[in-house]
C-alpha positions as CSV (number, residue, x, y, z in Angstrom):
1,X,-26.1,56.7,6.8
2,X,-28.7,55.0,4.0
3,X,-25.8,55.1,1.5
4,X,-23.0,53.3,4.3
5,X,-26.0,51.1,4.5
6,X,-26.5,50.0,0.8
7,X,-23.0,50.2,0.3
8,X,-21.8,47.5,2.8
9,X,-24.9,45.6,2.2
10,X,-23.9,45.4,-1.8
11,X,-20.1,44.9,-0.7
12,X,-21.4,41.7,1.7
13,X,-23.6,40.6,-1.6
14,X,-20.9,41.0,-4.2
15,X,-18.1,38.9,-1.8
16,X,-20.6,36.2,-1.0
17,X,-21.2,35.9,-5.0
18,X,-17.5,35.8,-5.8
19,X,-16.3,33.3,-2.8
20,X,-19.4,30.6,-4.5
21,X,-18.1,30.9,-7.7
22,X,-14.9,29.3,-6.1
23,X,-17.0,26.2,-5.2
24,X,-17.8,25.1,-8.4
25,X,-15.6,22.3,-9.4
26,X,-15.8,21.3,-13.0
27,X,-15.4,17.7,-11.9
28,X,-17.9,15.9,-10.5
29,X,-17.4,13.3,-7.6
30,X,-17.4,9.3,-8.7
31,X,-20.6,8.3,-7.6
32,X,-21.4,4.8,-9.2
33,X,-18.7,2.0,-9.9
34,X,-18.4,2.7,-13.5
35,X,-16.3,5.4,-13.3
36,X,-13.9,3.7,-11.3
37,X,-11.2,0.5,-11.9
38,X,-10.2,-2.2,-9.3
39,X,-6.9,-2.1,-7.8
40,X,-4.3,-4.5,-7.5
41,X,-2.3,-3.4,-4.3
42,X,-0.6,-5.4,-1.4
43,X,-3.4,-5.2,1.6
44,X,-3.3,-4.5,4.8
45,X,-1.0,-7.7,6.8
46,X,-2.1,-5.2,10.5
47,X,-1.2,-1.8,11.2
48,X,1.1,-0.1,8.7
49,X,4.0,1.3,11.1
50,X,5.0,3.6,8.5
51,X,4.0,7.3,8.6
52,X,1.8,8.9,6.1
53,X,2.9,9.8,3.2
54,X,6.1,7.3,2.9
55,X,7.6,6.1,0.1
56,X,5.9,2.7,0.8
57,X,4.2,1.4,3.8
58,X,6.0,-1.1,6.0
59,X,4.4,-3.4,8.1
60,X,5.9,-5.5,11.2
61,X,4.6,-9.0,11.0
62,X,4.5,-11.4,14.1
63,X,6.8,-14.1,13.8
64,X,5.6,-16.9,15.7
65,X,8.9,-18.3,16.5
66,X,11.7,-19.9,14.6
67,X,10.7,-23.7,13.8
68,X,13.3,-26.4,12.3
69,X,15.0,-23.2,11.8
70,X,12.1,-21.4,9.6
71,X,9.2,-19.0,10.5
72,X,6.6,-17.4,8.6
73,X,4.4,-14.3,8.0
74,X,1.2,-13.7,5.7
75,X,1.5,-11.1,2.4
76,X,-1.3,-10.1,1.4
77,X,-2.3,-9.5,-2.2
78,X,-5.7,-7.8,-3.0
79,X,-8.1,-6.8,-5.5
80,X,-9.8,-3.9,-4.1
81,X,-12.5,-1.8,-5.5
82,X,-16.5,-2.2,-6.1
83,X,-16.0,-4.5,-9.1
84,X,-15.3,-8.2,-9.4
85,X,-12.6,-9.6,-11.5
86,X,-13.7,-9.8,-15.1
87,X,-11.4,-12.5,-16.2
88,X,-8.2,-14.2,-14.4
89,X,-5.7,-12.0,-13.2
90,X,-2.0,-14.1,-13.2
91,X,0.1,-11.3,-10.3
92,X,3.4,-11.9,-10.6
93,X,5.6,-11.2,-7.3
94,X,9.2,-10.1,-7.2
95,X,11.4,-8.9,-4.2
96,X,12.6,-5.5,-4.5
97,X,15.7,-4.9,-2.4
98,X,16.2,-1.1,-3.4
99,X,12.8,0.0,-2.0
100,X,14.6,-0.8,2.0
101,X,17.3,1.3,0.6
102,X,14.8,4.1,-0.3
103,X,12.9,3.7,2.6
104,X,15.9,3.8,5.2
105,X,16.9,7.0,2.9
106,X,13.5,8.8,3.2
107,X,12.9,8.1,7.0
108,X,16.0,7.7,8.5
109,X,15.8,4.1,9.8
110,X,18.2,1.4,9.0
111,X,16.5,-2.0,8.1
112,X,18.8,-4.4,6.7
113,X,17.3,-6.2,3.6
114,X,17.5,-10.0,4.3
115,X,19.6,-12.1,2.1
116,X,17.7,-14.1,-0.6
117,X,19.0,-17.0,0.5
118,X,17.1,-16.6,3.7
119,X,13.4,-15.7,2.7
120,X,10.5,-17.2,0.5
121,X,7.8,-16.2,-0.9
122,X,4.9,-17.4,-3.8
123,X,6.2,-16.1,-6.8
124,X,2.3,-15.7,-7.9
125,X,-0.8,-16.2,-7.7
126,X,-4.4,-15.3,-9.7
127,X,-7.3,-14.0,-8.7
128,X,-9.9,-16.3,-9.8
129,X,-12.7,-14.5,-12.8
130,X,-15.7,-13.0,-10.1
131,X,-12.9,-12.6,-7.2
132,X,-12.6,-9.9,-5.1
133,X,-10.8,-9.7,-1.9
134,X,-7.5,-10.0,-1.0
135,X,-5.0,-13.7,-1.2
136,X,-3.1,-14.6,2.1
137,X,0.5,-15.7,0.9
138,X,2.5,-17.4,3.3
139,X,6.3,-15.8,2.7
140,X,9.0,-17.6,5.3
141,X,12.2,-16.6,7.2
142,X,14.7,-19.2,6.8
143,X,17.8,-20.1,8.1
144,X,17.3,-18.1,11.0
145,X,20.2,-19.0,13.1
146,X,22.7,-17.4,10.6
147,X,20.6,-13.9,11.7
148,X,21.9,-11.3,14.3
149,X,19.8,-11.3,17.0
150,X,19.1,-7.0,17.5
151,X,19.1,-5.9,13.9
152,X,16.2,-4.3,12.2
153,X,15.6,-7.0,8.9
154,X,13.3,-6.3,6.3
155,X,12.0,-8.0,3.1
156,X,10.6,-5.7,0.2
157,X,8.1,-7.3,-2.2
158,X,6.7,-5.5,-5.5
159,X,3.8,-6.5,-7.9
160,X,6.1,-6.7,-10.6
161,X,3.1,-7.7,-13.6
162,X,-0.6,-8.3,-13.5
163,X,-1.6,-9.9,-17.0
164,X,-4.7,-7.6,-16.1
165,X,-6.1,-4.8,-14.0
166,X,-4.3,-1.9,-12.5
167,X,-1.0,-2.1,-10.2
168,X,-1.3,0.3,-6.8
169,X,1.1,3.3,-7.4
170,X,1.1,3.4,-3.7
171,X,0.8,0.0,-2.7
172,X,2.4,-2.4,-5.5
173,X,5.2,-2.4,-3.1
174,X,5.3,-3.2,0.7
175,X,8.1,-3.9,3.1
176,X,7.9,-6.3,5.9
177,X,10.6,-6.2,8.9
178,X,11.2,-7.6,11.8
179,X,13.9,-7.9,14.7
180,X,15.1,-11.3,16.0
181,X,14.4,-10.9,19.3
């Protein structure tokens, strides 16, 4: 009975000791902001309505009604992390048609890019030396009456350059959609 005894006892011991040595990851967790880099990303514009883990995050603006035929939206354009920006950062903005196309692939939906013709948006912008936070761009919906009341629109912009800094792999591109009502 002793020996059943010792024996589990040194079996409960010897699988404690081999399940810790499992816990030891080799590396160690960021704790201060110099081991980490600033992000240039599209932020947050309200509630992402994509799921998790999409191919990009879409977001459904307010529109607050079609005026002299034109309405607008806020894009926003952040600098996100613990550090300020060193120097200017010149972002350069480009629409990116293809990522509706990949989006309506990957989750089944069937936005309908807007012609160029009938959106704006700034081109650029810079994030000012010690800025950190995001930029509110106004992009507009124009000629509205040429749009199909019903149908699922979307525009798709991309962070096509940043003269410095780091582009979001998951966020350099957002889409915004919306349905004429």
């Amino acid at each position: 009975m002793k020996n059943k005894r010792n024996f589990l006892l040194l079996s409960c011991l010897f699988i404690a000791t081999a399940f810790q040595s499992c816990l030891k990851d080799v590396t160690p967790p960021i704790t201060n902001s110099e081991d980490t880099h600033n992000i240039i990303e599209f932020g947050d514009t309200g509630p992402i309505k994509s799921p998790s883990g999409a191919v990009f995050p879409l977001y459904l603006p307010e529109l607050a009604g079609f005026v002299n035929d034109t309405a607008g939206f806020y894009v926003n354009v952040s600098y996100s992390g613990a550090d300020k920006a060193p120097t200017n950062i010149d972002v350069k903005l480009t629409a990116d048609p293809a990522a509706i196309d990949a989006y309506n692939k990957e989750q089944g939906t069937t936005y309908v890019a807007l012609p160029a013709q009938s959106y704006g948006f700034p081109e650029s912008t810079t994030f000012e030396k010690g800025f950190n936070g995001a930029k509110h761009l106004r992009a507009f919906i124009k000629n509205g009456a040429s749009l199909k009341k019903g149908v699922d629109y979307a525009i798709a912009l991309k962070i096509e350059s940043a003269s410095s800094g780091t582009i979001s792999g998951n966020f350099g591109t957002a889409i915004y959609g919306f349905t004429l009502e």
